[in-house]
N, C-alpha and C positions, 0 to 999 in steps of 0.2 A: 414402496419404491426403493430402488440400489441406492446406496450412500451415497451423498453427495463427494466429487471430487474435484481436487484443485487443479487450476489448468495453467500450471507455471511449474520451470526447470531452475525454479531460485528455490532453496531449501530452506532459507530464512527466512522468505517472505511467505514462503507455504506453513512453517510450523508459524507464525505469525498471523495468518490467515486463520490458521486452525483452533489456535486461542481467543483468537476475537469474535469467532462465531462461536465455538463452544462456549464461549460464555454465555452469549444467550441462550445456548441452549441446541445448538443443529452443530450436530456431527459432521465433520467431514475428513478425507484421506488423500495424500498425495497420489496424483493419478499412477505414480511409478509402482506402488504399489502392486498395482495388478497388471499394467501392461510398458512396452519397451517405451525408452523417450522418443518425443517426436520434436521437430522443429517447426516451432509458431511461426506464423508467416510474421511479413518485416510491418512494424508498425507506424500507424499513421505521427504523422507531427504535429497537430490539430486539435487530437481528442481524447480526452481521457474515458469515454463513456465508450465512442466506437470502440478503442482497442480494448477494452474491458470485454464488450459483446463480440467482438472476431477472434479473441483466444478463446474463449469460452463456446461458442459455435463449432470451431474449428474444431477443437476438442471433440466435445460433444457428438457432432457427426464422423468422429473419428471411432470411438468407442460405444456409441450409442448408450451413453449411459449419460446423468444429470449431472451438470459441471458447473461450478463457480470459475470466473474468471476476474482477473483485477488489471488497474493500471490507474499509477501516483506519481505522485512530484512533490515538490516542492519550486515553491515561488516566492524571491525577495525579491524587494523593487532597484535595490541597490545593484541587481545585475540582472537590469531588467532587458535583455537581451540574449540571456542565458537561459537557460532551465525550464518548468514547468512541462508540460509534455513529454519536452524532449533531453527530461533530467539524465536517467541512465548514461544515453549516448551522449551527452555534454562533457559528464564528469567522467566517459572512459576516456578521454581525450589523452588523458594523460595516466599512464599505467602503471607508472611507478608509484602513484599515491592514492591510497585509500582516497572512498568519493568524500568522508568526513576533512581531510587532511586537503583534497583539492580546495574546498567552498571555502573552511579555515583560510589557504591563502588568498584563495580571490578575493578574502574581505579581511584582510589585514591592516588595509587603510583607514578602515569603515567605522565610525566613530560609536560607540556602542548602540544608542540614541538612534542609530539608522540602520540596525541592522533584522529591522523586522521581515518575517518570514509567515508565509502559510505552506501548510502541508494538507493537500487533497488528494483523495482516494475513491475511486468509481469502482465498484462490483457488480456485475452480471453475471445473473443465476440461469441455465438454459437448461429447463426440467425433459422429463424424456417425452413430453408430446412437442417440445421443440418452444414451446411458449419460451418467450426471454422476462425477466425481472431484473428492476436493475436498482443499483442505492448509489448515492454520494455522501461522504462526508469530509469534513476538514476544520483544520485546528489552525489559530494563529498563536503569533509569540514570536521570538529572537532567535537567532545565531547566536550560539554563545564565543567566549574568545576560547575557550577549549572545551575536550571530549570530557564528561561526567557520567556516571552513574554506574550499574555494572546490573542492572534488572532488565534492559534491550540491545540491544544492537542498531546500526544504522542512525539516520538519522536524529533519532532519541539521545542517542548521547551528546548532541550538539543544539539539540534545539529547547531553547528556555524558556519554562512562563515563568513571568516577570509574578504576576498575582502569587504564585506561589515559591518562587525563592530557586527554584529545581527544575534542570533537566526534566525531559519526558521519561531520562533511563534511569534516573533515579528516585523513580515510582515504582512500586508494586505492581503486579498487575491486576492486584484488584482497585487501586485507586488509577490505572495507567492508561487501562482497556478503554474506560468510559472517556477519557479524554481525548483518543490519539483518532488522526480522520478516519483505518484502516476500522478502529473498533464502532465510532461514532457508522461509518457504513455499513458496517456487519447487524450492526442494533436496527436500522431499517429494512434492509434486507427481509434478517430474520423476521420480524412482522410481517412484511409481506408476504412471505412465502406462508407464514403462518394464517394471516388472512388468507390468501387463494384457496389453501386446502381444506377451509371452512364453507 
């Protein structure tokens, strides 16, 4: 079968993507690689599983070739009116500040004690007989009061477990992968897709 490919125009979230599945073990390639960008249709505010399986589809029968597709958030209860879903477009709201520096102020009030956070992640695999597979995973833990680490990008650098003292960016990623929701998905995933081809 043709290499799996990523079905997103974020190039952090694609070599991101591609570390947390290599790690288990399945290879995969930025679709740009081999053909021009295309523009994902506009995403649902709902789901994090449909938009997972409609970039990935979308793709897929674009290229006819076998595509991963993804879509995350993050969710605190302390702005429980904001984000999850429809994280991305919340925190472009405002352009002048990184989306770490947005959430930083929206919870500047926010008493440490309250400032718990999950981060989930939906991947869908669409092999080339079209069959879909699909993983979730997600992490909790804190908003920290500022950016730490220098081994991620994104939300890792703000987001704390308490159990262990550190940021998610100030992990390795051989201790980092198995924690964060993007890797904890890619770990089911790959099973699956390893199962089916059994």
């Amino acid at each position: 079968m043709a290499a799996w490919l990523i079905a997103s125009n974020n190039k952090l979230k694609t070599l991101d993507l591609q570390k947390d599945l290599a790690f288990y073990g399945l290879k995969v390639e930025p679709y740009t690689e081999y053909f021009d960008n295309v523009n994902f249709p506009a995403e649902s505010v709902d789901s994090y599983r449909d938009n997972a399986v409609h970039k990935a589809t979308f793709l897929s029968n674009k290229v006819l070739r076998p595509v991963i597709g993804d879509d995350s958030g993050i969710e605190i209860p302390a702005l429980s009116d904001e984000l999850g879903v429809t994280t991305k477009r919340d925190l472009h709201k405002d352009a002048s500040l990184s989306d770490n520096q947005t959430l930083l102020s929206w919870l500047k009030d926010v008493p440490e004690d309250q400032r718990q956070a999950k981060m989930i992640a939906y991947l869908a695999a669409v092999d080339q007989s079209g069959q879909v597979l699909t993983a979730e995973g997600e992490i909790t833990g804190q908003i920290a009061l500022e950016e730490a680490g220098t081994y991620s990008t994104g939300f890792d650098k703000i987001f704390y477990l308490p159990e262990l003292g550190k940021t998610l960016a100030e992990l390795p990623d051989s201790q980092r992968i198995e924690l964060t929701h993007r890797g904890r998905a890619a770990k089911k995933l790959v099973e699956t897709i390893n199962g089916e081809k059994k």
